[in-house]
C-alpha angles and dihedrals in degrees: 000000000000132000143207113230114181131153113252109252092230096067126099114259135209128222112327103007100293130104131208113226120161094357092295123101128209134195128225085254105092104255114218118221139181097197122030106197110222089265101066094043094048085048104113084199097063128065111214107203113193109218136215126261097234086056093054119109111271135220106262119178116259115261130249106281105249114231113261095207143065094235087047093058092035100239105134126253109272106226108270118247113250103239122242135263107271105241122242117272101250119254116279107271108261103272113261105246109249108280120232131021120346084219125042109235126256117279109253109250 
């Protein structure tokens, strides 16, 4: 069996256009479910809309696969670009100066 969820239009909406109940969030596009957990169907912001079973998605037989490649389809192969110079790694930054003291201090009697 499936369902319509959508969010009531009267209802105040967040951001752009969605709101966030239970943790879930739903769009103003009706969302179509199998399975509505007890959450969605106790929510008083949503209307839950049983369909019928004629209006349920049917089986329909996979389609043919597409070829994935340019010999497949028969287009022939563009030349390829000849790749760029890769450009020179940049100079070693300057070395810092030692920080602290050039000398250690004098041990304390």
């Amino acid at each position: 069996m499936s369902y319509s969820v959508t969010v009531r239009p009267d209802v105040a909406r967040v951001g752009n256009g969605t709101r966030r109940r239970a943790g879930l969030t739903f769009s103003l596009r009706p969302t179509y479910l199998m399975v509505l957990p007890p959450e969605v169907v106790a929510d008083p912001f949503l209307e839950v809309e049983e369909l019928p079973v004629e209006a349920s998605p049917a089986v329909t037989p996979d389609p043919e696969p597409e070829p994935e490649t340019a010999e497949a389809l028969g287009e022939p192969l563009p030349d390829p670009e000849p790749e760029p110079d890769p450009e020179p790694a940049a100079a070693p930054a300057a070395p810092r100066p030692a920080r602290g003291r050039r000398t250690p201090r004098k041990a304390r009697r």
